[in-house]
PADOMI-81431 format. One line per 8 residues: number of its first residue (from 1); for each residue z, y, x of N, C-alpha, C, O, CB. Coordinates in Angstrom, 2 decimals, m for minus. Each point is the difference from the previous one (the first is absolute). Glycine has a CB too. Example, Ala and Ser with C-alpha at 12.3 -4.5 7.8 and 13.67 -1.06 7.14 Angstrom:
REM residues 2
1> 7.80,m5.69,13.19,0.00,1.19,m0.89,0.00,1.20,0.90,0.66,m0.02,1.04,0.59,m1.15,m2.93 ~ m1.97,2.22,1.54,0.06,1.19,0.82,0.73,1.09,m0.77,0.17,1.11,0.51,m2.32,m1.74,0.67
//
This chain:
REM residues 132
1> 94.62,109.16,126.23,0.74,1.04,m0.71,0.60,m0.58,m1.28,m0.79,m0.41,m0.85,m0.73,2.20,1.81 ~ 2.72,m1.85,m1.16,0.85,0.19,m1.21,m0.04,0.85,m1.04,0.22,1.13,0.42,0.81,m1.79,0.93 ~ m1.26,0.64,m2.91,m0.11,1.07,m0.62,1.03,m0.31,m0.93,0.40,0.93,m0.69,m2.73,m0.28,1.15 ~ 2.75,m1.59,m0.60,1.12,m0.38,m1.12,1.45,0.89,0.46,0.53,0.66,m0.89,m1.64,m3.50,0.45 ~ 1.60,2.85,1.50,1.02,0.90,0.92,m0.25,0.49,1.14,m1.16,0.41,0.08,2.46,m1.47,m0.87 ~ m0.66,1.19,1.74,0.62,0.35,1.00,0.63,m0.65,0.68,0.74,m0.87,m0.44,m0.84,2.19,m0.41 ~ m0.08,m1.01,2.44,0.65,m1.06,0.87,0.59,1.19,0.70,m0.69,0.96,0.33,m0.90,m3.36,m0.10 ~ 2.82,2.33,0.00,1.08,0.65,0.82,1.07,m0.33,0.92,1.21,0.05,m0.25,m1.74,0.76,m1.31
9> m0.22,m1.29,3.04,0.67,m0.77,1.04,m0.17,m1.45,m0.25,m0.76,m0.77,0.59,2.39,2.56,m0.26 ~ m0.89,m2.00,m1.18,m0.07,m1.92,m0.27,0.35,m0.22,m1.16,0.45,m1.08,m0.39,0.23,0.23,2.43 ~ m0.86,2.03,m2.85,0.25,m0.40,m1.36,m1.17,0.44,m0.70,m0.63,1.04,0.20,3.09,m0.91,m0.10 ~ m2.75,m1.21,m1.11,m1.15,0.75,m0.97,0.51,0.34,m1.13,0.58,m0.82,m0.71,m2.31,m0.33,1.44 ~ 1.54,2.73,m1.14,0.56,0.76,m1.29,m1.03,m0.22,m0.89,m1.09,0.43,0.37,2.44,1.41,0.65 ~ m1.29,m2.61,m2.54,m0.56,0.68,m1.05,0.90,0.67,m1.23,1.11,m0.49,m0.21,m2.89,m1.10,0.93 ~ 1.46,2.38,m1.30,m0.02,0.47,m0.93,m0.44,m0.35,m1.91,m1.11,0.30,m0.44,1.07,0.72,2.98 ~ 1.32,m1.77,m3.57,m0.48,m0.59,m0.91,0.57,0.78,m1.60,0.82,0.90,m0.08,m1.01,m3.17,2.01
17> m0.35,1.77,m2.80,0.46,0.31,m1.06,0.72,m0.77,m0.97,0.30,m0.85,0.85,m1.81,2.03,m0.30 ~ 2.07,m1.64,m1.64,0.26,m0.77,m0.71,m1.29,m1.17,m0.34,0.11,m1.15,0.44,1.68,3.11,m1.07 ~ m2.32,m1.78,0.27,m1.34,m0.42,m0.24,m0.24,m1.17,1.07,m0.46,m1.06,m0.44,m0.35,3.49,m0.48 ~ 1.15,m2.30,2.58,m0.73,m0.81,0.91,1.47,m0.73,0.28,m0.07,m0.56,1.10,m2.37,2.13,m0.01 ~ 3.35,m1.69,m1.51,0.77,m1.03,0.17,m0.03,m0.91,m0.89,m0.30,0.26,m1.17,1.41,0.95,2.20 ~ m0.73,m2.82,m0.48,m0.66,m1.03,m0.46,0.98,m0.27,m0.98,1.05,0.55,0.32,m2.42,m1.35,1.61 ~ 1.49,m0.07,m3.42,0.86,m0.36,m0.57,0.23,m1.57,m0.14,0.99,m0.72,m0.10,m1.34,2.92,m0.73 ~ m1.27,m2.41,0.87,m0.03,m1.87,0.08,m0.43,m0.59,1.42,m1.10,0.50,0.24,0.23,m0.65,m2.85
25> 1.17,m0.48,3.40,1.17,0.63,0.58,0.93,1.25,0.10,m0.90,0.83,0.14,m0.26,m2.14,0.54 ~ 2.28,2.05,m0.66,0.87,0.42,0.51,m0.45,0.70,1.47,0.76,m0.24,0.94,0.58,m1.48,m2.46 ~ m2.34,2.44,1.74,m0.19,0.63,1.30,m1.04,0.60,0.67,m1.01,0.21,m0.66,2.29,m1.48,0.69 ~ m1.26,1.69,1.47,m0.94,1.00,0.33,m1.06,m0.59,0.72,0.25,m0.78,0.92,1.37,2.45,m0.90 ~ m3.10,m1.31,m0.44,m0.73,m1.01,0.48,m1.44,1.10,0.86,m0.37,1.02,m0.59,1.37,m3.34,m1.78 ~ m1.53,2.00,3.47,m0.40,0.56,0.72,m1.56,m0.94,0.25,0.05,m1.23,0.09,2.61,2.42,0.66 ~ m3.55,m0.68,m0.69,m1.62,m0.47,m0.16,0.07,m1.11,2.03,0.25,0.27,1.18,m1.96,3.08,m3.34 ~ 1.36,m4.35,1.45,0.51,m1.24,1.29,m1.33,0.61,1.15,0.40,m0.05,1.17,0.65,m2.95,m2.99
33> m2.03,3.37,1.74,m1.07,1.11,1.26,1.57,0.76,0.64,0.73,m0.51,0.84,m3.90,1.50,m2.59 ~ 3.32,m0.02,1.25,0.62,1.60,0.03,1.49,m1.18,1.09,0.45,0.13,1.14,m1.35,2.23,m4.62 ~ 1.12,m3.16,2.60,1.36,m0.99,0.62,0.05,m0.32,1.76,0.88,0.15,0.84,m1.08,m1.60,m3.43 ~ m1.67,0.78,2.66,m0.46,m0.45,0.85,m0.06,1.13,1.27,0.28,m0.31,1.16,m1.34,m1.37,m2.96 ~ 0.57,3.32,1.29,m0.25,0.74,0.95,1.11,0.45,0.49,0.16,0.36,1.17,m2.05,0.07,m1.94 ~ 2.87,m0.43,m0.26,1.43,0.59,0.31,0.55,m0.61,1.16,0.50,0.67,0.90,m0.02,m0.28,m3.21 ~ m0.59,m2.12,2.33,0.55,m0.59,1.14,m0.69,0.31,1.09,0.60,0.22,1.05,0.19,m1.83,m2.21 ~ m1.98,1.67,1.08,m0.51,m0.03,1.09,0.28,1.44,1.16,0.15,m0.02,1.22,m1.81,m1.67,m2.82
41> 1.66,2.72,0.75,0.50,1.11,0.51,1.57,0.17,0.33,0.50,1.09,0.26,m2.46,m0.33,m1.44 ~ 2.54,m1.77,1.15,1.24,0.01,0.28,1.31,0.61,m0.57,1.16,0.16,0.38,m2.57,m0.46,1.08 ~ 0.70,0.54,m2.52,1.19,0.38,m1.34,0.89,m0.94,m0.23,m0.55,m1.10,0.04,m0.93,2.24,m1.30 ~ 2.71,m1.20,1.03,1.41,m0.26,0.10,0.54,m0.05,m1.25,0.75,m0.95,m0.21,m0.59,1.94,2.23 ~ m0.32,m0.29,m2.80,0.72,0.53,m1.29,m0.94,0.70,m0.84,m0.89,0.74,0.42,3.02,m0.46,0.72 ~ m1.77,m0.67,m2.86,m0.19,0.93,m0.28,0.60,0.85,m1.37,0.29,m0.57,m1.06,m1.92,m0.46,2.58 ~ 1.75,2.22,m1.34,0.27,0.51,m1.28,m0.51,0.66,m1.27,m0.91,0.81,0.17,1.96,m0.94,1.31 ~ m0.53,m0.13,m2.96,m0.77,m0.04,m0.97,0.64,1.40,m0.70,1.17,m0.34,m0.16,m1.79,m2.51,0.08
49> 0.54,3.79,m0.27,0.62,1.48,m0.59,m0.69,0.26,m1.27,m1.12,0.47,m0.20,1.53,0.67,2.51 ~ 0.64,m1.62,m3.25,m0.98,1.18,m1.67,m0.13,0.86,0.16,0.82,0.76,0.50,m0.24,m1.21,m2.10 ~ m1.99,0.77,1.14,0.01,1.73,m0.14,0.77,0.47,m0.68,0.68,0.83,0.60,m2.50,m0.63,m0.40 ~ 2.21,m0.38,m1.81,0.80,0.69,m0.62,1.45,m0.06,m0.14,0.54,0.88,m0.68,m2.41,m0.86,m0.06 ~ 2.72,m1.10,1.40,1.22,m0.87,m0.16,0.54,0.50,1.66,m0.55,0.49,0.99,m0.38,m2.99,m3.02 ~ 2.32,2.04,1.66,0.60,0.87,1.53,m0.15,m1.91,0.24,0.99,m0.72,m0.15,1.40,3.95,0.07 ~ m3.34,m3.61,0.35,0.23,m2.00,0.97,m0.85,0.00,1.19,m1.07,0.61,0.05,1.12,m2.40,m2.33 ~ 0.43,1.13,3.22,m0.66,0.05,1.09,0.40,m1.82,m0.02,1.13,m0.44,m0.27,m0.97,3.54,1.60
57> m1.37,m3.96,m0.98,0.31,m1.50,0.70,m0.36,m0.17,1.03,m1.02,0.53,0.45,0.93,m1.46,m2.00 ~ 0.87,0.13,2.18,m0.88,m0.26,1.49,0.53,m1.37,m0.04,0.97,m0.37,m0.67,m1.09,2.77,2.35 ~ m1.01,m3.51,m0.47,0.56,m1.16,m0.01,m1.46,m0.09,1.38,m1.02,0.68,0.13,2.65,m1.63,m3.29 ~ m1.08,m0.21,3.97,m0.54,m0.19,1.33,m1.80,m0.53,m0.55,m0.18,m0.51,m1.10,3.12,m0.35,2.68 ~ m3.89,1.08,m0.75,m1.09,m0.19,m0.73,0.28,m1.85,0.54,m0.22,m0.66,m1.01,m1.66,3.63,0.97 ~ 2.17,m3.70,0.96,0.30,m1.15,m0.13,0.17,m0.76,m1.34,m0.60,m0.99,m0.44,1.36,1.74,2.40 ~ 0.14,m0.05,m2.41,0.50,m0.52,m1.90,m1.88,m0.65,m0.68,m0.34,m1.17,m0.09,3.02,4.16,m0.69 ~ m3.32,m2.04,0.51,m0.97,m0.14,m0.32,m1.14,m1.36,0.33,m0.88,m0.59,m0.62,1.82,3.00,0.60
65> m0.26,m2.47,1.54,m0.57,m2.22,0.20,1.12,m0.76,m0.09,m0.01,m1.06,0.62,m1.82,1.07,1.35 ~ 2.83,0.28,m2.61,1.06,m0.81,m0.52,m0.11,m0.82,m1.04,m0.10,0.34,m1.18,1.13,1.14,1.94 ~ m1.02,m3.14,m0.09,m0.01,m0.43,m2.15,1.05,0.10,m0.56,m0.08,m0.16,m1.22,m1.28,m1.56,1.12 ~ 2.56,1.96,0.60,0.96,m0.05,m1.23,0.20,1.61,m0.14,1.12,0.17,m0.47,0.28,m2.75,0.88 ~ m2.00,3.76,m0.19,0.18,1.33,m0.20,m1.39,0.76,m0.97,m0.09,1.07,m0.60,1.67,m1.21,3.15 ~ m2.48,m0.91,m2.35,m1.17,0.32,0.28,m1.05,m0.46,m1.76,0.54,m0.87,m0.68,0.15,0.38,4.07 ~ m1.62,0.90,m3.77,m0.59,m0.72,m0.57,m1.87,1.05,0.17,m0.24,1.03,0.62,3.05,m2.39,m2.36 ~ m3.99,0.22,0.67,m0.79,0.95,0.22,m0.88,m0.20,m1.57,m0.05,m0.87,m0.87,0.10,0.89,4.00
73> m0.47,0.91,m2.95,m0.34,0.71,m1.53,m1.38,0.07,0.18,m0.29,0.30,1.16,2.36,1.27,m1.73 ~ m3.13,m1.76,m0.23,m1.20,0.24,0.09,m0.65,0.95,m1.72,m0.81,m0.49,m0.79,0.86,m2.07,2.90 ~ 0.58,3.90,m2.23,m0.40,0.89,m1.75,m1.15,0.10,0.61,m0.23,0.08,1.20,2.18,1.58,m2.56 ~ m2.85,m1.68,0.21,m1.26,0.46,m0.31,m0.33,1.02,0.61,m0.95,0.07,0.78,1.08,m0.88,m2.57 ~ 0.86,1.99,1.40,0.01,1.76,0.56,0.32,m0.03,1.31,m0.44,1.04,0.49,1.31,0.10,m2.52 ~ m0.25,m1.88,2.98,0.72,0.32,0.74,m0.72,m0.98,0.93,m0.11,0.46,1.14,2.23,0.52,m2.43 ~ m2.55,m2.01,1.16,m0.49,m1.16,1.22,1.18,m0.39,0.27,1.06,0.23,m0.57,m3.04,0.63,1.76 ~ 1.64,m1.68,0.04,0.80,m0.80,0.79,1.37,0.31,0.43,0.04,0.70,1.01,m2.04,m1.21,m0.43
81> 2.76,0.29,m0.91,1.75,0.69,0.97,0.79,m0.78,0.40,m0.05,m1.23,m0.10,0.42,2.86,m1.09 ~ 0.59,m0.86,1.77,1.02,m0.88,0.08,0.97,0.95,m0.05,m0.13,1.18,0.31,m0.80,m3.07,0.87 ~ 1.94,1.32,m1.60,1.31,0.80,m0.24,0.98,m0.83,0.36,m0.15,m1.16,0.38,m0.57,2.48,m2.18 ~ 2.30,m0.41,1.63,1.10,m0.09,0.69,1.24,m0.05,m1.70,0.16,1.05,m0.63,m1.34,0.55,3.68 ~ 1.90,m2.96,m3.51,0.74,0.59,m1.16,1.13,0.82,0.32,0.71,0.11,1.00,m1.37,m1.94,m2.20 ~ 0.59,2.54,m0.24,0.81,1.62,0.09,1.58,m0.37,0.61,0.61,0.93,0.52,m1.99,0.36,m3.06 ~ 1.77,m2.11,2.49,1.68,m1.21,0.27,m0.08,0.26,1.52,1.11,0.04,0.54,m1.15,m2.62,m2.52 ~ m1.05,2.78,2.81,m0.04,0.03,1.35,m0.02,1.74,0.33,0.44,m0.05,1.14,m1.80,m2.61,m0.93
89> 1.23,3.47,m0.36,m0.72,1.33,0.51,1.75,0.86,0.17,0.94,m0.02,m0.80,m4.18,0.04,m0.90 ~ 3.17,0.40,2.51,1.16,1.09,0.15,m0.38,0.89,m1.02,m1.18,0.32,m0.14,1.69,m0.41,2.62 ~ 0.42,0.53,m3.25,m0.30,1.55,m1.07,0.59,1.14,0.59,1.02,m0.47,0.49,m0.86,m0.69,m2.75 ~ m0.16,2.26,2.48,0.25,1.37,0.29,1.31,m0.47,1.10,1.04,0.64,m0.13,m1.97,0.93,m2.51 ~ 0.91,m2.36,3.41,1.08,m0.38,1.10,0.67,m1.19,m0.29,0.76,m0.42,0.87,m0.35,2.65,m0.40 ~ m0.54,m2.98,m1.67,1.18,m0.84,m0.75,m0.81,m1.66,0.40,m0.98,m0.44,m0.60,1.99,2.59,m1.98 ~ m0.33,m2.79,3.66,m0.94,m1.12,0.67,0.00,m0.82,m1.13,0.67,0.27,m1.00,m0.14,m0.27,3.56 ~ m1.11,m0.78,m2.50,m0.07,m1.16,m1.25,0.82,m1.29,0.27,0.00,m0.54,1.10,m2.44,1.27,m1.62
97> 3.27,m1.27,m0.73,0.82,m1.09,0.08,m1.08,m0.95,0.62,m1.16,0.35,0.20,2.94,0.14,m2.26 ~ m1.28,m1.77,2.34,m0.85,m1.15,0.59,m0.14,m0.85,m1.68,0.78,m0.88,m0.35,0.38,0.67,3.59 ~ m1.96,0.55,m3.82,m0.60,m0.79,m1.73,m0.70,m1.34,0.35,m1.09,m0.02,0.56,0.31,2.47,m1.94 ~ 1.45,m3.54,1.04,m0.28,m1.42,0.06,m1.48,0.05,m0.51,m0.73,m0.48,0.86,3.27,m0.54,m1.26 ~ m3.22,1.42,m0.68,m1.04,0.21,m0.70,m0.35,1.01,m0.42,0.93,0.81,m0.01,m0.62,m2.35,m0.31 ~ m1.19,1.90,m0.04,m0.85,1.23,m1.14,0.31,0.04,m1.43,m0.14,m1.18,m0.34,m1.82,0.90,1.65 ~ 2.22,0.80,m2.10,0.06,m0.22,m1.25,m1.08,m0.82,m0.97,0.11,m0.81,m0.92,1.12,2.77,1.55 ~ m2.33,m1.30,0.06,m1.33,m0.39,m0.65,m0.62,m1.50,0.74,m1.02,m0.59,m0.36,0.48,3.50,m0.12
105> 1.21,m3.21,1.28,m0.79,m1.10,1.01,0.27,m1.19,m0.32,1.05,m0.64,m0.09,m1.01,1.86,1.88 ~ m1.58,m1.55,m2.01,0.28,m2.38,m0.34,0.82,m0.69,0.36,0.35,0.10,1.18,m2.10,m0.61,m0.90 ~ 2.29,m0.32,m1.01,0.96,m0.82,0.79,m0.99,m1.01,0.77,0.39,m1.03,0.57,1.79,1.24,m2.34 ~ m3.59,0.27,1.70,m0.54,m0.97,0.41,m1.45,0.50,0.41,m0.58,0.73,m0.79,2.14,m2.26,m0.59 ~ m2.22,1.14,2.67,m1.61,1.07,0.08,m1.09,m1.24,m0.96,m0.10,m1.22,m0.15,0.32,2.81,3.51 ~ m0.96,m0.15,m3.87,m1.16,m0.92,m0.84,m0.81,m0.94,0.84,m0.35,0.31,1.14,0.03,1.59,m2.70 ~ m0.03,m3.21,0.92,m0.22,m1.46,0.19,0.95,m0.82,0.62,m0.11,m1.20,0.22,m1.92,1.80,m0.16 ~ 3.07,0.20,0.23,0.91,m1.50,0.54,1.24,m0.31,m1.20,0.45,0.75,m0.87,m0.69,m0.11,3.94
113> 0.58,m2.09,m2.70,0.38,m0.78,m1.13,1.50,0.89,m0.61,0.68,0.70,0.75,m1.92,m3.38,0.43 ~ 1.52,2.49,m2.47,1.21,0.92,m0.52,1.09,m1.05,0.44,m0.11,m1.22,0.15,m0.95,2.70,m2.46 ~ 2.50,m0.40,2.55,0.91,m0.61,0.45,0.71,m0.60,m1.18,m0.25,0.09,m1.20,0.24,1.30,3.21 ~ 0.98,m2.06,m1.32,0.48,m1.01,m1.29,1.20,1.40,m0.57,0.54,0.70,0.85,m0.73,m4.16,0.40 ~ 0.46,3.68,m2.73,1.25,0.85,m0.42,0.59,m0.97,m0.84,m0.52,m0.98,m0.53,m0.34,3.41,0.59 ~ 2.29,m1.92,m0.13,0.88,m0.99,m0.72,m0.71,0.34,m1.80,m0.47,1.10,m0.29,3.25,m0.98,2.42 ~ m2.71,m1.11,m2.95,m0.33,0.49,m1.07,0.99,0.19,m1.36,1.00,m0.50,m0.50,m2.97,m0.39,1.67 ~ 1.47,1.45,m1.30,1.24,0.53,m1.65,0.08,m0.79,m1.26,m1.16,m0.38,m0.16,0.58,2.72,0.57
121> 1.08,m2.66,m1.08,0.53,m0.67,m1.06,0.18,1.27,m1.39,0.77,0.95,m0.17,0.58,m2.97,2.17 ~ m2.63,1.36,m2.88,0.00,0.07,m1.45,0.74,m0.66,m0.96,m0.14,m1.04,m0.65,m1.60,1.47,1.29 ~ 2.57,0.47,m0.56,1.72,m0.39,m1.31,m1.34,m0.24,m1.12,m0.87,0.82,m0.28,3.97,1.46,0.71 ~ m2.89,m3.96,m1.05,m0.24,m0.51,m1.20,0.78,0.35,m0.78,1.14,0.37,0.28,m2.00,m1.84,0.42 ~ 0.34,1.41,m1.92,0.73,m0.02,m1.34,0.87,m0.76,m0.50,1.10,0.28,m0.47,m2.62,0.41,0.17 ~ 0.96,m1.71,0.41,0.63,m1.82,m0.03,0.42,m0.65,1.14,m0.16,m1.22,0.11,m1.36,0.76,m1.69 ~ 2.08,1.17,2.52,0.36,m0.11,1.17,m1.02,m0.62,1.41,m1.19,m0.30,0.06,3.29,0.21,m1.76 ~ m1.47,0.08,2.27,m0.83,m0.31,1.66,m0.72,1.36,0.59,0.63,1.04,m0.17,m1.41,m3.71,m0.59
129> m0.11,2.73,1.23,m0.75,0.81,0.16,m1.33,0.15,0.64,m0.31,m1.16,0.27,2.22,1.55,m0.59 ~ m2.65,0.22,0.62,m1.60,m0.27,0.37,m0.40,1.01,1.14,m0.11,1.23,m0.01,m0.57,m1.96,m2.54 ~ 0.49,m0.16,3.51,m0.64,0.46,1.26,m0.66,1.69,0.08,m1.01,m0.28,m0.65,0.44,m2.53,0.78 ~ 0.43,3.93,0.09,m0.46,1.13,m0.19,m1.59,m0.43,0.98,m0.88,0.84,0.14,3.68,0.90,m0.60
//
């Protein structure tokens, strides 16, 4: 049994507030158990509805084992998740552009080596300038 939503045909409905959308990441994140039962029952989709806001999201529950759609979150309050960033989710019918990246997302995953960036130049006083 599901208590977080509702499953309706092949979609699982929950119901959120301001509060349970994510900001660091950028998105909607769903308890990785609840993820697990969803597939297994053959849920397809699912959609996310504020209670108080006219928004409805939906996005394929696939997204959610996506690495480039995908990430996973482990809050204190919340346990284990995984979520879908907000750049991916259909809003009230309006499909989502195809977003090269996340706003919020590494140019790089933690422990692997940083990529090389071009670097910037510190205008001297006395001319030349110094590596940033």
């Amino acid at each position: 049994m599901i208590t977080v939503g509702t499953i309706k045909g092949k979609t699982f409905i929950k119901t959120v507030l301001d509060r349970h959308i994510l900001h660091s990441p950028p998105g909607h994140a769903i308890d990785a158990k609840v993820l697990e039962k969803l597939a297994k029952e053959g849920v397809e989709n699912v959609e996310i509805k504020h209670r108080e806001k006219p928004l409805v999201w939906k996005a394929p529950l696939n997204y959610f084992m996506s690495p480039e759609k995908s990430f996973i979150t482990n809050r204190a309050n919340a346990g284990l998740q995984k979520g879908v960033y907000l750049q991916y989710w259909e809003v009230n019918g309006n499909v989502p552009q195809s977003p090269t990246m996340a706003k919020n997302e590494p140019l790089r995953s933690p422990g692997s080596p940083l990529k090389s960036t071009p670097r910037a130049l510190q205008p001297s006083l006395f001319g030349g300038g110094a590596e940033c």
